[in-house]
BAKOLVO-310876 format. One record per residue (C-alpha): residue number from 1; residue in one letter; chain; x, y, z. Coordinates in pm, 1 decimal. Layout:
N
NUM, a, A, X, Y, Z
...
END
This chain:
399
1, x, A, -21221.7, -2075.2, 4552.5
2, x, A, -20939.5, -1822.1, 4499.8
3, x, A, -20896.5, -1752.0, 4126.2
4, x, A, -20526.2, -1828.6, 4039.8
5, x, A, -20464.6, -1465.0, 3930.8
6, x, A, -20563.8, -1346.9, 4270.8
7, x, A, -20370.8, -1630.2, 4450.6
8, x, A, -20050.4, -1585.0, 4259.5
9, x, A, -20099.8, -1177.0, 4313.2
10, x, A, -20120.1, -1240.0, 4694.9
11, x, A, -19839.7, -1418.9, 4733.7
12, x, A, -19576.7, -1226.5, 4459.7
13, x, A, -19261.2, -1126.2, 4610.4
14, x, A, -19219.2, -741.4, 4736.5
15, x, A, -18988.1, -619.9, 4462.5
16, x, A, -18742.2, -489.0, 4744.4
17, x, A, -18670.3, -846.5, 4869.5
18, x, A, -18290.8, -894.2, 4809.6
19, x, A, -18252.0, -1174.2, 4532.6
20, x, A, -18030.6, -1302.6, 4711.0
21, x, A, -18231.2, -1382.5, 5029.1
22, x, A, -18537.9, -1487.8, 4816.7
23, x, A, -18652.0, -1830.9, 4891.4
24, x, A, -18789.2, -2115.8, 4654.1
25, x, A, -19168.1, -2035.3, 4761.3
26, x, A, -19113.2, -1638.8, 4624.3
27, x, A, -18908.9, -1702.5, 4308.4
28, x, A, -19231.0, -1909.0, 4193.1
29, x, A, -19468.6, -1645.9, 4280.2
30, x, A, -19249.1, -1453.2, 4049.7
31, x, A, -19288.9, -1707.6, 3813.1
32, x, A, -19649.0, -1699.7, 3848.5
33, x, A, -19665.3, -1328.4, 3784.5
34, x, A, -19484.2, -1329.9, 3484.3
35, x, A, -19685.6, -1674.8, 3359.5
36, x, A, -19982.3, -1483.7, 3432.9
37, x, A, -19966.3, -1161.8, 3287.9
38, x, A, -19771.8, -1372.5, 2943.1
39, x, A, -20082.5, -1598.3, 2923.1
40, x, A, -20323.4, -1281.8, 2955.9
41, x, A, -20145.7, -1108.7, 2659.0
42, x, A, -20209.5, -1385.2, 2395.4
43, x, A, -20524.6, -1428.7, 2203.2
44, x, A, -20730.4, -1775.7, 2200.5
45, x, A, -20572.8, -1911.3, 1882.7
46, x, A, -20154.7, -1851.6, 2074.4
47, x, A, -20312.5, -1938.4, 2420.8
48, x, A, -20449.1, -2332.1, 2236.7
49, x, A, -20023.7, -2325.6, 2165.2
50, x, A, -19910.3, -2189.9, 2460.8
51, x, A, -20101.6, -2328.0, 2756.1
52, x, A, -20154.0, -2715.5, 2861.4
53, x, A, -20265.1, -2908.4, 3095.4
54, x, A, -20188.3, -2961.6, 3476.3
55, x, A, -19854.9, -3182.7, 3519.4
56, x, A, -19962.8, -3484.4, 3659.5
57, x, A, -20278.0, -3519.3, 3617.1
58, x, A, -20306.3, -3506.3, 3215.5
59, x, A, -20111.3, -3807.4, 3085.6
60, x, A, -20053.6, -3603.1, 2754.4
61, x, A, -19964.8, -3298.0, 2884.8
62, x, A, -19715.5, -3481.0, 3145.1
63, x, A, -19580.9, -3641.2, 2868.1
64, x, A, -19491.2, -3321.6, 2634.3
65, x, A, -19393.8, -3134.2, 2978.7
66, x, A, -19137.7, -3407.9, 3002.8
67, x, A, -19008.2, -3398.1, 2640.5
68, x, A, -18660.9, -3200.3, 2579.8
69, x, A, -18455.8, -3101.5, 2293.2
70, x, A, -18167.0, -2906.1, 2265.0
71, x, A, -18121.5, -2940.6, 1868.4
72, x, A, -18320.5, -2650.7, 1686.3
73, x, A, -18595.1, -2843.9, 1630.0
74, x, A, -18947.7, -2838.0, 1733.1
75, x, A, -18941.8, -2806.1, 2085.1
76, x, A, -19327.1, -2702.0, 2126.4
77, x, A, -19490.0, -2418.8, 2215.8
78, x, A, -19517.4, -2077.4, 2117.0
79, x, A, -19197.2, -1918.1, 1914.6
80, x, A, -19060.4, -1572.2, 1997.3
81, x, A, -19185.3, -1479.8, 1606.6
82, x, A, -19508.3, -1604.9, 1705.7
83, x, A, -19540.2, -1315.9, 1970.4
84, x, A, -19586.6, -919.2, 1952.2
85, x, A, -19298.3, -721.9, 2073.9
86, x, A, -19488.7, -639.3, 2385.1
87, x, A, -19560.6, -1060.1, 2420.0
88, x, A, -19228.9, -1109.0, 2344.9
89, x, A, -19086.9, -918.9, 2625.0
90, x, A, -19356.9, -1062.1, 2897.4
91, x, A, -19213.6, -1423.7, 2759.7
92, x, A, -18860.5, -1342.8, 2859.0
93, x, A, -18992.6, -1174.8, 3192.7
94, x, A, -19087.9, -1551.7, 3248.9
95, x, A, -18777.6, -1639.6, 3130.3
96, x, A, -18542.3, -1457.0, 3331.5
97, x, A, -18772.1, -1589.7, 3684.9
98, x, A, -18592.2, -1908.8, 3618.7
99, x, A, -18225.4, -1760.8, 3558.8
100, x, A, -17954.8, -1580.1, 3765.5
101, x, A, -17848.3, -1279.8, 3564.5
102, x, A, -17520.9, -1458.7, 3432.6
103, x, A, -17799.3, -1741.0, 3347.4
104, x, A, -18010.2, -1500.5, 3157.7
105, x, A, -17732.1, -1335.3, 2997.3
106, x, A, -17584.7, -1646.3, 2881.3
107, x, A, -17902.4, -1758.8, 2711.7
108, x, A, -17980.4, -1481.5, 2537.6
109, x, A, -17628.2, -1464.3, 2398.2
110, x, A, -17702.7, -1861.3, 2297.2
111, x, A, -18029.7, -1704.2, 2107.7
112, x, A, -17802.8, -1443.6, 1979.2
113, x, A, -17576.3, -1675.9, 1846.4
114, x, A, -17794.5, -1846.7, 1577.7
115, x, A, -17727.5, -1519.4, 1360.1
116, x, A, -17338.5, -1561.3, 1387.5
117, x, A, -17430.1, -1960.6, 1297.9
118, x, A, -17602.4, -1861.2, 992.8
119, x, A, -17334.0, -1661.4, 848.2
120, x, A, -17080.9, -1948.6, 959.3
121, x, A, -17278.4, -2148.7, 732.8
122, x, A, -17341.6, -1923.2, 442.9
123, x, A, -17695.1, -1746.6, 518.5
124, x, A, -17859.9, -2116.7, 371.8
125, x, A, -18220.9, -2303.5, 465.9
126, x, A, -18189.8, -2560.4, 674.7
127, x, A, -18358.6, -2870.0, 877.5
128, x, A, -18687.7, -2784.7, 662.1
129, x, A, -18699.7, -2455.7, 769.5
130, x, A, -18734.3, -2128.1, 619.0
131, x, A, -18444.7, -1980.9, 803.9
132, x, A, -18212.5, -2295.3, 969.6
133, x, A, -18064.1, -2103.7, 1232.6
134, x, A, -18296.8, -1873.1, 1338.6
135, x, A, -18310.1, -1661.6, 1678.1
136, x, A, -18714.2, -1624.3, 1665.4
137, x, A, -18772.5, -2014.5, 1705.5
138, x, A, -18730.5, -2049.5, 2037.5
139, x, A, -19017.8, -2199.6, 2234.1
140, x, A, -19232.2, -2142.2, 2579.6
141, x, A, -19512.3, -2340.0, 2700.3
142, x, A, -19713.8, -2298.6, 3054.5
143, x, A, -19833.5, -2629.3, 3196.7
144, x, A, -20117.6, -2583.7, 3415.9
145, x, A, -20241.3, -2301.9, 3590.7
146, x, A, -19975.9, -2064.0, 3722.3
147, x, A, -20039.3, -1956.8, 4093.5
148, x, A, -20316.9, -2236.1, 4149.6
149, x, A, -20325.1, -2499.4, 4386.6
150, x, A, -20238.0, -2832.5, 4165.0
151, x, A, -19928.4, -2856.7, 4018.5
152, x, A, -19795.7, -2617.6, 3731.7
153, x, A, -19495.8, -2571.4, 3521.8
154, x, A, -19315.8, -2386.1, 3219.5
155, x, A, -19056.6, -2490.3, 2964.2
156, x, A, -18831.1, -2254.4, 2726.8
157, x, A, -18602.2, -2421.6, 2489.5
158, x, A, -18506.0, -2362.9, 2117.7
159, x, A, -18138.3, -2492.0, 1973.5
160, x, A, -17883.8, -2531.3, 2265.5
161, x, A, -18143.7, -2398.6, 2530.5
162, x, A, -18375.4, -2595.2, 2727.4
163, x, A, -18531.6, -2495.2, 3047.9
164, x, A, -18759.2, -2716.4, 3247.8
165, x, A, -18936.1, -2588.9, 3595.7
166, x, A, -19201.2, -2716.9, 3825.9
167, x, A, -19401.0, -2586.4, 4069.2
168, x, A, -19603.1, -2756.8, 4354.9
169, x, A, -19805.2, -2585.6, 4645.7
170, x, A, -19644.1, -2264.2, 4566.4
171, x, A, -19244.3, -2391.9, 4537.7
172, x, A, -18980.9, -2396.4, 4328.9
173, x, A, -18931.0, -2845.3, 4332.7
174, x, A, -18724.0, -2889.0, 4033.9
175, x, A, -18499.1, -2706.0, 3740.3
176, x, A, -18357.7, -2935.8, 3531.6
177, x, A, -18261.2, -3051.1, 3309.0
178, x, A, -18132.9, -2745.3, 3251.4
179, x, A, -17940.2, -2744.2, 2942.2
180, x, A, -17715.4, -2443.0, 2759.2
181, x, A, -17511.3, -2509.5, 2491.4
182, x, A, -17289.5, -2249.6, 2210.9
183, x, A, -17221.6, -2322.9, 1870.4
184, x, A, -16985.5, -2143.4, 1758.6
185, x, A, -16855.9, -2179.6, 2141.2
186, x, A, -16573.8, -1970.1, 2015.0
187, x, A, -16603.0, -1658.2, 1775.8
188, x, A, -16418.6, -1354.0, 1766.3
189, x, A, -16500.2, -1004.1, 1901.4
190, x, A, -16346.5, -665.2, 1797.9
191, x, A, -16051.3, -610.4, 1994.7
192, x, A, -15873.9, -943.6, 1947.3
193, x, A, -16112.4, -1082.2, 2188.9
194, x, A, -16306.5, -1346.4, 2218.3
195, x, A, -16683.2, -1425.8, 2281.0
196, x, A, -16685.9, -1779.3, 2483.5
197, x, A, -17057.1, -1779.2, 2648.6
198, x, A, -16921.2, -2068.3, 2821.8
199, x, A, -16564.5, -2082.6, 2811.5
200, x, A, -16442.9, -2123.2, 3169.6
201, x, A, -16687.7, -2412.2, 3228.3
202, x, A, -16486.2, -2571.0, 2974.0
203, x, A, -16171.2, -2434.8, 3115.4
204, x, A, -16200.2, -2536.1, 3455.5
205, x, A, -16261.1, -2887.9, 3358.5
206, x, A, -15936.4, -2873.5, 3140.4
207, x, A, -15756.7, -2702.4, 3423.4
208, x, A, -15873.4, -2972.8, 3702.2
209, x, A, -15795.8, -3301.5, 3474.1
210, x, A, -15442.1, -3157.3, 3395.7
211, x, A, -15380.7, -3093.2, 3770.3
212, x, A, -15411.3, -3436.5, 3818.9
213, x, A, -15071.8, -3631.1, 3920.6
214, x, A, -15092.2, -3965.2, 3675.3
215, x, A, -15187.2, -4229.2, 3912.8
216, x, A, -15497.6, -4002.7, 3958.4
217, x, A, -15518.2, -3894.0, 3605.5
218, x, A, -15539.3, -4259.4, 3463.3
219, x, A, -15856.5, -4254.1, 3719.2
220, x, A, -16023.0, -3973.3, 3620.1
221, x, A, -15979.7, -4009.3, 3171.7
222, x, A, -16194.3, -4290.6, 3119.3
223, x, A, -16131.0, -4283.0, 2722.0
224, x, A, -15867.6, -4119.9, 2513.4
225, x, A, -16147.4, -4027.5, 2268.4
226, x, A, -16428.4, -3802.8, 2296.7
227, x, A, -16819.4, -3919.3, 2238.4
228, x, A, -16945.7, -3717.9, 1978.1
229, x, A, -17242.8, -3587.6, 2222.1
230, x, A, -17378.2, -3601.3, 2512.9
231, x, A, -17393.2, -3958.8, 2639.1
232, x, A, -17704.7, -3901.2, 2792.1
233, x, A, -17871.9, -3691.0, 2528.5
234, x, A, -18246.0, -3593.7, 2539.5
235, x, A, -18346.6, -3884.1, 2732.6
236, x, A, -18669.7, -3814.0, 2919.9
237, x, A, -18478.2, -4074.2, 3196.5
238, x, A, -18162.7, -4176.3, 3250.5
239, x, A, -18067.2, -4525.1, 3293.7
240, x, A, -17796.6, -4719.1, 3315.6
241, x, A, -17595.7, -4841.9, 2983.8
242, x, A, -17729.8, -4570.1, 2831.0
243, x, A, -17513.7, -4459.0, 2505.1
244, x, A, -17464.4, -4159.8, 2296.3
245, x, A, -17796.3, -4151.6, 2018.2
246, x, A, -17699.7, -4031.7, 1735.0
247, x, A, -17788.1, -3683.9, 1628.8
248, x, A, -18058.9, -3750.6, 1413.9
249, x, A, -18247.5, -3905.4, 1685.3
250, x, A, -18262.4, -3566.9, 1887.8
251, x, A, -18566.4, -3457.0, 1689.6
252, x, A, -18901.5, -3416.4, 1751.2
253, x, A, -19044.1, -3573.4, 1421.1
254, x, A, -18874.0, -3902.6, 1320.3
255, x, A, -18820.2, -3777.2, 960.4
256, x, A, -18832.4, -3410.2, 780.6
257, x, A, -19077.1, -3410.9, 533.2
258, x, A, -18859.2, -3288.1, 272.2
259, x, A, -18608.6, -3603.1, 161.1
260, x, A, -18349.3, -3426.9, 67.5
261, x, A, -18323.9, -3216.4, 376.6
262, x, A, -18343.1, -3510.9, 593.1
263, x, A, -18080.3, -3716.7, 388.8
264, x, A, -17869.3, -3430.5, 455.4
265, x, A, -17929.5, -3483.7, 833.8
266, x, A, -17872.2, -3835.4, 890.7
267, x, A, -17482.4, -3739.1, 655.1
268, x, A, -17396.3, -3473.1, 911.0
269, x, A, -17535.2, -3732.6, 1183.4
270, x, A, -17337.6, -4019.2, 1018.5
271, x, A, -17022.2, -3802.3, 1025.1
272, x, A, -17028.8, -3713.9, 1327.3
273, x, A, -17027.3, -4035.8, 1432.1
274, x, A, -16756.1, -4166.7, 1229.4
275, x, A, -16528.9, -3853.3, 1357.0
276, x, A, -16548.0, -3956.8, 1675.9
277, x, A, -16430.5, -4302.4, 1596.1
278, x, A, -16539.1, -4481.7, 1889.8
279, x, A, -16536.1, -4865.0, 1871.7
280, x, A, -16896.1, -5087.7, 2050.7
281, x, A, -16620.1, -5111.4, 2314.7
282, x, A, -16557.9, -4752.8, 2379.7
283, x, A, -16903.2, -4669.5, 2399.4
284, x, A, -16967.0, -4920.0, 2639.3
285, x, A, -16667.4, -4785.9, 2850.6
286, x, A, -16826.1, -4401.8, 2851.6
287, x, A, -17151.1, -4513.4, 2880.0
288, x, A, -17378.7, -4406.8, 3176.8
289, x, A, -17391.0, -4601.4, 3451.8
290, x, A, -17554.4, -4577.9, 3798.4
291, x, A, -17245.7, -4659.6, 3936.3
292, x, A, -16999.6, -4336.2, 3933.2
293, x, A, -16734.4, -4316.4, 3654.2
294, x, A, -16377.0, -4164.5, 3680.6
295, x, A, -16200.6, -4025.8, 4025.7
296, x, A, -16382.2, -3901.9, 4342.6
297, x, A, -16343.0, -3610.0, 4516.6
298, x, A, -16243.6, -3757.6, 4790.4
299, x, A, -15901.9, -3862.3, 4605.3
300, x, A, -15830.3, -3493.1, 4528.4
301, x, A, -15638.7, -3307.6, 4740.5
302, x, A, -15749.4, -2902.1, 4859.3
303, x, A, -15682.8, -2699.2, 4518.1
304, x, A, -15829.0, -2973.0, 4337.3
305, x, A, -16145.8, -3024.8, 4565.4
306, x, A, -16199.8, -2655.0, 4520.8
307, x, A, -16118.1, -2629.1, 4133.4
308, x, A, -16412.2, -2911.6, 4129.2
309, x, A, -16653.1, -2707.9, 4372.7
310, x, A, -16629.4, -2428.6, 4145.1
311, x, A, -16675.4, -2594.6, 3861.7
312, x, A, -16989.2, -2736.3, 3997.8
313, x, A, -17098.7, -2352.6, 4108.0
314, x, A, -17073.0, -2263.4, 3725.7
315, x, A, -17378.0, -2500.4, 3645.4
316, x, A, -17562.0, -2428.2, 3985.6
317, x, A, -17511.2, -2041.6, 3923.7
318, x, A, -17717.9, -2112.5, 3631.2
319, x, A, -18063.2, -2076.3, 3809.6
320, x, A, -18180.7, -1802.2, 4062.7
321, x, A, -17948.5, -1844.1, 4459.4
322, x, A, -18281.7, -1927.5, 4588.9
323, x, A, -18237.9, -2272.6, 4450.1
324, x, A, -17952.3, -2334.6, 4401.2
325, x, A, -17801.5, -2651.1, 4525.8
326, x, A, -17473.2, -2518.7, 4556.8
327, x, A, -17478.0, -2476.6, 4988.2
328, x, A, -17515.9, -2855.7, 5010.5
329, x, A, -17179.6, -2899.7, 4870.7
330, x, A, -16983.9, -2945.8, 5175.7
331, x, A, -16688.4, -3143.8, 5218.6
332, x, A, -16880.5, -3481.1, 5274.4
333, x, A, -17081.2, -3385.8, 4936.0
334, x, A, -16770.2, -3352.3, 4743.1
335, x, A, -16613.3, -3624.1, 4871.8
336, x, A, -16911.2, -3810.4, 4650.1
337, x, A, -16870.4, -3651.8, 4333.7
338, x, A, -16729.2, -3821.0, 4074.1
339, x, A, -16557.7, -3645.1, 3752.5
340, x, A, -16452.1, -3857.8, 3478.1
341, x, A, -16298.4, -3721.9, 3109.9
342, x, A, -16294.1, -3859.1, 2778.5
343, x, A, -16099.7, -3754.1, 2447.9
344, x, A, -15771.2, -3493.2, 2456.7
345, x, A, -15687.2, -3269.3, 2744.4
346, x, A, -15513.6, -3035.2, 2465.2
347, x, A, -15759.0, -2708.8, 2393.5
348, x, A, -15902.2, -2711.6, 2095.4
349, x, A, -15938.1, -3088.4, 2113.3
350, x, A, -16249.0, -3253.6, 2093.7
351, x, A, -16343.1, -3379.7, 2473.2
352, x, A, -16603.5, -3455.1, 2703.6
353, x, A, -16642.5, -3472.8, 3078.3
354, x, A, -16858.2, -3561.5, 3353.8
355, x, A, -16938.1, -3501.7, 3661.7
356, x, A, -17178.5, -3714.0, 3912.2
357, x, A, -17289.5, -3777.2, 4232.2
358, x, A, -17614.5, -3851.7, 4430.0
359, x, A, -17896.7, -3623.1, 4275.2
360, x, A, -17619.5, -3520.4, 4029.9
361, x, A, -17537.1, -3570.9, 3683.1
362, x, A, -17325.3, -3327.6, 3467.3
363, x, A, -17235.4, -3390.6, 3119.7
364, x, A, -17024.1, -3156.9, 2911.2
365, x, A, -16926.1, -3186.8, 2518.9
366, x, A, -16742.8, -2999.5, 2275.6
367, x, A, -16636.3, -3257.8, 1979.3
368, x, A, -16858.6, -3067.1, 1700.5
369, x, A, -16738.2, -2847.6, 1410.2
370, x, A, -16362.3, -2892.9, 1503.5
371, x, A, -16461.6, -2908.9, 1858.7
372, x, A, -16597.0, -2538.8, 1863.0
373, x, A, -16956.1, -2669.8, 1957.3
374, x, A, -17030.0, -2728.1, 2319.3
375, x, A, -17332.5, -2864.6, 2499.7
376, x, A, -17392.2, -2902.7, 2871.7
377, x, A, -17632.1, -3019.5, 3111.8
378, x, A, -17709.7, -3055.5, 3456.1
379, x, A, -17938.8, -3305.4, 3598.8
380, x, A, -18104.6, -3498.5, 3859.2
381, x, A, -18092.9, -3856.1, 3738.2
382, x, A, -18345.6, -3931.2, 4023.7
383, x, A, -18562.8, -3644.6, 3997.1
384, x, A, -18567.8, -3466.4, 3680.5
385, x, A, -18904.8, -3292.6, 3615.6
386, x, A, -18944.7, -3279.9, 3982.2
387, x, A, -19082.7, -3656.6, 3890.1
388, x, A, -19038.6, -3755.4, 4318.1
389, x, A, -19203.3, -3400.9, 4400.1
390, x, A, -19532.0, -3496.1, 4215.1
391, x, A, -19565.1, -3808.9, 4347.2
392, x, A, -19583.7, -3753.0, 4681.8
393, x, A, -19826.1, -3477.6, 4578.6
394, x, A, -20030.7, -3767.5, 4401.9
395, x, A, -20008.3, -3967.1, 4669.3
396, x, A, -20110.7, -3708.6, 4956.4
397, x, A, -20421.8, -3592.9, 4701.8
398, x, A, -20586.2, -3963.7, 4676.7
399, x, A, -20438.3, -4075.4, 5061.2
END
C-alpha cells in the first residue's frame, strides 16, 4: 500500500501551476503537503493534540471535527504558543492552502487584532485565561491521514476565526463553515485612516438595502432591530426555528472553573441580550427558517443584482478560486438568493443581514461594543462539513 507521505508527494501540485487555474483535486494535495510536513515537525506528546482520527469512521473524532467556535475559547487542538517558530510557520503554510491571499491576509490581521483588543480593554485576564485576548491561542487540528485514501480533514480557529475543510479521494468537498469575524471591526491607523479587515462586506450590504425603493425595502428589513449575534451561531446544524443562543453558550466547557470569571460572562452575555431588546416575537420573526427570509434577487433590478453578486464574491473570495462557488452564480442562481436585514440601515448602527439560497446561508452581525464588533459566516445549510460528501463515500465503501 502507498504510504500517505508518498501518495500525497506524488500527487502535489507543480509550484508553477497558475493559482488561478488550480483545481479542487491540487489545492488538497497542497493541503496534504503542508499537513504532512506540520505533523512530521511535532513530537509525540503535540502530535496526541494535534492529530485525530479519520472523519467518518471514528464517531469521536467526527464529532470534535464537526465542533466550531468562533468565541476565544477552546477550540481544540494545538495553539500557535504551543509550537516552535519553525512549527509555527509550517501551521500557517497549512493555513494559507485553505485561503485566497485577501483570505489569508484577513485572518491574520483577525489574529493580529487580539493585541489591539487587549489594550481596548485595559491589558486585563480574562475568560480564565492567563492572557484574555491573546494572538498565540489559536488552534489547528489534522483529522485523519493527510494524502491517504479514506477521508481526512483540518480545522484552524481561535476567537473570530474558524476554518473547517474536508478532503475525500484526493478533493477539496467542503469549506465551511467558514467563519471571520473583527473586534474592534473599526480602529484607527496613522494617517487618519482606518483599519476595517472587513469593512466593505459590511458596506455593500448597507449600500444594497438603502438602494432599495420602499415597496422593496419593507421586503427585504425583516426587523427594525438587530439580533445581538448570529442567529445561527455555532450550531453543528442548522435547522429551522433556530434562534440567536446567547453568548455564553458559544463555549466549549459549560462553565469556567473560576466563579467569578464565569459570573462575569453570563453579565456581558446577559447585556448583550438586553441591548438588543428583542421581544419572543422578534426573535421568532429573524429566526432561521428553511424557507428564505427578506427579498429575492429576482425582485432587484441590474445595479442591485450586481451590488448582491458582489457581495456574495466577498465571502466566496474567502477560500482559494479553485473552489470557489462564485461561477455558479448566474442569473438563474441569483434570481434564488434571498437577502433579508434586521436593525438600522444608519452606519454605526447595530445591524444584521442575511443572505440565502439553495446550498447557501450567509449571516452577518455587527451589534457588539457599540456595534464595532462584526462576525460573519458562510455556509452550506445542507452540507456543512462536507456531511453529503462522506456519505456517499460510506455508502460506496460498504455497497
Amino acid at each position: 500500500m502507498t504510504s500517505p507521505r508518498k501518495h500525497a508527494l506524488e500527487v502535489t501540485l507543480d509550484r508553477r501551476v497558475d493559482p488561478q487555474k488550480a483545481s479542487p483535486r491540487q489545492t488538497a494535495s497542497e493541503m496534504a503537503e503542508a499537513a504532512i510536513d506540520w505533523l512530521g515537525s511535532l513530537d509525540r506528546e503535540q502530535r496526541v493534540v494535534a492529530h485525530y482520527g479519520v472523519p467518518a469512521y471514528n464517531a469521536e473524532a467526527e464529532a470534535e471535527r464537526r465542533r466550531w467556535f468562533y468565541t476565544p475559547t477552546d477550540h481544540g487542538g494545538l495553539t500557535i504558543h504551543q509550537q516552535s517558530p519553525a512549527q509555527q510557520r509550517a501551521a500557517m503554510r497549512l493555513v494559507a492552502t485553505g485561503l485566497s491571499m485577501a483570505g489569508y491576509v484577513t485572518v491574520a490581521t483577525t489574529m493580529g487584532l487580539e493585541n489591539i483588543l487587549d489594550r481596548v480593554e485595559g491589558f486585563i485576564a480574562r475568560f480564565d485565561r492567563e492572557r484574555g485576548r491573546d494572538p498565540g491561542l489559536y488552534y489547528l487540528r489534522v483529522f485523519g491521514e493527510p494524502g491517504g485514501e479514506q477521508p481526512w480533514g483540518w480545522r484552524f480557529g481561535g476567537h473570530h476565526v474558524s476554518l473547517n475543510n474536508l478532503i475525500v479521494d484526493g478533493v477539496l468537498v467542503s469549506t465551511t463553515p467558514c467563519f471571520m469575524g473583527a473586534d474592534p471591526a473599526s480602529s484607527p491607523l496613522l494617517g487618519e485612516v482606518l483599519n476595517r479587515p472587513l469593512g466593505r462586506v459590511e458596506d455593500m450590504a448597507r449600500e444594497l438595502v438603502r438602494s432599495l425603493p420602499p415597496e422593496l425595502s419593507h421586503r427585504a428589513v425583516i426587523l427594525g432591530k438587530a439580533p445581538s449575534d448570529l442567529v445561527t451561531a455555532n450550531r453543528t446544524v442548522v435547522s429551522d426555528g433556530d434562534q440567536v443562543i446567547p453568548l455564553v453558550g458559544i463555549w466549549r466547557d459549560e462553565e469556567f472553573p473560576d466563579k467569578e470569571e464565569q459570573a462575569k460572562l453570563q453579565a456581558v452575555s446577559d447585556a448583550f441580550d438586553a441591548n438588543c431588546g428583542l421581544t419572543p416575537e422578534d426573535h421568532v420573526q429573524v429566526a432561521y427558517r428553511t424557507v428564505p427570509k427578506g427579498l429575492p434577487g429576482n425582485a432587484m433590478n441590474p445595479s442591485q443584482r450586481e451590488l448582491m453578486f458582489a457581495l456574495l464574491k466577498s465571502y466566496f473570495d474567502r477560500v482559494p478560486s479553485s473552489v470557489s462557488p462564485a461561477s455558479d452564480y448566474d442569473d438563474a442562481a441569483l434570481d434564488n438568493v434571498h437577502f433579508a436585514w434586521a436593525g438600522s440601515t444608519e452606519p454605526g448602527q447595530p445591524h444584521y443581514y442575511r443572505l440565502q439560497g439553495p446550498r447557501l446561508l450567509i449571516e452577518w452581525d455587527n451589534t457588539q461594543r457599540d456595534a464595532n464588533h462584526a462576525h460573519s459566516v458562510w455556509r452550506d445549510p445542507e452540507a456543512d462539513f462536507g456531511l453529503d460528501v462522506l456519505a456517499r463515500h460510506r455508502a460506496r465503501d460498504h455497497a
